[in-house]
C-alpha positions as CSV (number, residue, x, y, z in Angstrom):
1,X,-25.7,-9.4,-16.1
2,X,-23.6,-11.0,-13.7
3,X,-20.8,-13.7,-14.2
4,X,-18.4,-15.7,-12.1
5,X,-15.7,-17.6,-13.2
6,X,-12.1,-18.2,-12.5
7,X,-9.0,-16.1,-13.7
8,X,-6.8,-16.5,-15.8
9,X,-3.4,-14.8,-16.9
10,X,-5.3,-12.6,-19.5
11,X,-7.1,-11.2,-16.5
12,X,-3.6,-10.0,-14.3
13,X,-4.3,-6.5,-15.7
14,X,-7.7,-5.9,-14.5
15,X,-6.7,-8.1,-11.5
16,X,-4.2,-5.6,-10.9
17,X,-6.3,-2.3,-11.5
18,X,-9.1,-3.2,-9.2
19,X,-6.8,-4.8,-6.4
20,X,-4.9,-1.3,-6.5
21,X,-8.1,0.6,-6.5
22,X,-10.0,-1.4,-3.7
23,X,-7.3,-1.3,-1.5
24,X,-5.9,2.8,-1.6
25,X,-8.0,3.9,0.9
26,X,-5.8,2.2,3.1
27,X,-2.8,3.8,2.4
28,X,-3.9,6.7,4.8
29,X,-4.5,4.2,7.3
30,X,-1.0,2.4,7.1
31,X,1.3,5.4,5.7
32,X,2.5,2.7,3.2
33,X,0.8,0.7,0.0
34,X,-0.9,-2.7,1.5
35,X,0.9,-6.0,0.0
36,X,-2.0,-6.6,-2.5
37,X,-1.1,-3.3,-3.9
38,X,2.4,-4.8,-4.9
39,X,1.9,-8.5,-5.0
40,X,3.3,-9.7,-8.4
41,X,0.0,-11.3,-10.2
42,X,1.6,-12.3,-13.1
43,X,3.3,-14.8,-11.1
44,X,0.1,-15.6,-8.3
45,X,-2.3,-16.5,-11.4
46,X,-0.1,-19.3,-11.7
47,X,0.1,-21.0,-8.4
48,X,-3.2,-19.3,-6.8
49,X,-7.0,-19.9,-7.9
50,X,-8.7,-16.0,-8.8
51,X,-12.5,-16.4,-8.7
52,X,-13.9,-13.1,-10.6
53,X,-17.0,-11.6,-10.1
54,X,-17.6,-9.5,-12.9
55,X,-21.0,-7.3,-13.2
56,X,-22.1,-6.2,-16.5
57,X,-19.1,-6.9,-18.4
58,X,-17.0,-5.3,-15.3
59,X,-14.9,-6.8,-12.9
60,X,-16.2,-6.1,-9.8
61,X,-15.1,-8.2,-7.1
62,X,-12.6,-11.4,-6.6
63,X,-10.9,-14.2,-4.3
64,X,-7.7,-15.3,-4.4
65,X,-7.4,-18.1,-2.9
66,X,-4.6,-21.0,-1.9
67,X,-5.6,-24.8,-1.1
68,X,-3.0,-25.8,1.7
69,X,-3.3,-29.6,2.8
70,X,-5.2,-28.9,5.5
71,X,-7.2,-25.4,5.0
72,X,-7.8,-23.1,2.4
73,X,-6.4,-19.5,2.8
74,X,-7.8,-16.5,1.6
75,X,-5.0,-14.2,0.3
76,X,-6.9,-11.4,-0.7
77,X,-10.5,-10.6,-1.8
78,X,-11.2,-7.1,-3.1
79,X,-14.4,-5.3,-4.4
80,X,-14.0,-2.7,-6.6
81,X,-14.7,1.1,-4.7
82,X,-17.7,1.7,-6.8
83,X,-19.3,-2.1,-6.1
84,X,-18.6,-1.7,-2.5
85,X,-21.5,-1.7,0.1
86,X,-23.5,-4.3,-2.1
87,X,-22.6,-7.9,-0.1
88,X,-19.9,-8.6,-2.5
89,X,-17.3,-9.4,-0.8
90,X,-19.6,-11.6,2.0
91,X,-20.7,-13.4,-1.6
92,X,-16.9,-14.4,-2.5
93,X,-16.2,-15.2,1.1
94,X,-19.3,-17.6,0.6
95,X,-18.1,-18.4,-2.5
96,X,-14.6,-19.2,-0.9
97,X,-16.3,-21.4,1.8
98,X,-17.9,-23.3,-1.2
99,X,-14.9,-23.9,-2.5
100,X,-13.0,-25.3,0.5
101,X,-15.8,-27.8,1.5
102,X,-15.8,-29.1,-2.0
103,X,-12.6,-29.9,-1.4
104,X,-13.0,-31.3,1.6
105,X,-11.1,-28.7,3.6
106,X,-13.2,-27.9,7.4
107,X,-11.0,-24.5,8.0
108,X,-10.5,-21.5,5.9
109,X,-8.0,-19.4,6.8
110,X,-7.2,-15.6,5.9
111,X,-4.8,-12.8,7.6
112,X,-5.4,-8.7,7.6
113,X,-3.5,-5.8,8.8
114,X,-4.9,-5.4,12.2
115,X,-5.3,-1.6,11.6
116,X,-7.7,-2.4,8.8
117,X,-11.3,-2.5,11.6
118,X,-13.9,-2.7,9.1
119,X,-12.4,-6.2,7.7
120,X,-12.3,-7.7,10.8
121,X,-15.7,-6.8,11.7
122,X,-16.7,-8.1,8.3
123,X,-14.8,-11.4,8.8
124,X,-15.8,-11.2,12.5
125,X,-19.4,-11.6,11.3
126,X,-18.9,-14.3,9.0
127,X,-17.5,-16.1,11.9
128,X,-14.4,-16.1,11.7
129,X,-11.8,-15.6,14.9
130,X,-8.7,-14.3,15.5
131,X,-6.4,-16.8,16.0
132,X,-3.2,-14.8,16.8
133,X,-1.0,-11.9,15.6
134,X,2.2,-11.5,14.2
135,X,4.8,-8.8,12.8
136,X,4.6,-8.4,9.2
137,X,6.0,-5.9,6.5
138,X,6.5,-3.1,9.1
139,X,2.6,-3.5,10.9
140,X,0.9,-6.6,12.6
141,X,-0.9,-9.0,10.6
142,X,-4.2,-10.4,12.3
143,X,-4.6,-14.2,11.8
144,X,-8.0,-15.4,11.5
145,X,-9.3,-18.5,10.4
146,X,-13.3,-20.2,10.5
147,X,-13.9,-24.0,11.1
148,X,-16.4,-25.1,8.3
C-alpha cells in the first residue's frame, strides 16, 4: 500500500533517519556529511512543506520543498537506500512540479553538490539546467532550475 501525504513535526524522526541514510553514500564522495545530513528538521517542518512517500507503512521517499514568490525550490528530496532504483525520486520531482503549478509558480528551482553526477544526470533528464555555480560549505553547489 502506498500513501502520500504531507509531514508534519511527528514525522522529524523518520525524516531525519531516512535523510541520513539516503544521503551517506556521499560522504565518501565529499570527505564530509552533506547539509541534509545536519539540517535541523525540527525547525524546517515548520517553515518548509515535506511531502512523504511512504510504502507499506514505511517511509520511503520525500520533498522538501520552499514556495519563494517567484519559484519553488527544492531543498532536498531523498529515497530511502533500499527504495532506490524504483522512479521514486523522478515521482516526487513530479510531485514537486505539481505542486508549483498549482501554485501558479512557472520555475522550480533546486541546488546539488556538483560532485554528486548521478543527481544531475537525474535532474538533467527531468529538464532541468544548470544555471550557475557557487562556493558553498567547503565544495561548489550546482544551481539548477526548470521553467514549467
Amino acid at each position: 500500500m502506498e500513501e502520500l501525504r504531507q509531514g508534519t513535526s511527528d514525522d522529524v524522526p523518520a525524516i531525519k533517519v531516512l535523510t541520513r541514510a539516503a544521503y551517506a553514500k556521499w560522504v565518501p564522495v565529499t570527505g564530509r556529511e552533506p547539509l541534509p545530513m545536519t539540517a535541523d528538521y525540527d525547525d524546517a517542518i515548520q517553515h518548509h512543506r515535506f511531502d512523504l512517500l511512504h510504502m507499506d507503512g514505511e517511509l520511503a521517499a520525500l520533498i522538501e520543498t520552499v514556495a519563494k514568490p517567484d519559484h519553488l525550490l527544492i531543498e532536498n528530496v531523498a529515497v530511502a537506500p533500499h527504495f532506490q532504483g524504483r522512479g521514486l525520486g523522478r515521482r516526487m520531482m513530479a510531485h514537486a512540479e505539481t505542486l508549483a503549478a498549482g501554485a501558479g509558480l512557472a520555475e522550480i528551482r533546486l541546488y546539488t553538490n556538483k560532485l554528486f553526477a548521478e543527481n544531475i544526470r537525474l535532474y538533467s533528464s527531468l529538464g532541468y539546467v544548470v544555471t550557475r555555480e557557487e562556493a558553498l560549505n567547503g565544495g561548489t553547489a550546482a544551481h539548477m532550475s526548470k521553467h514549467l
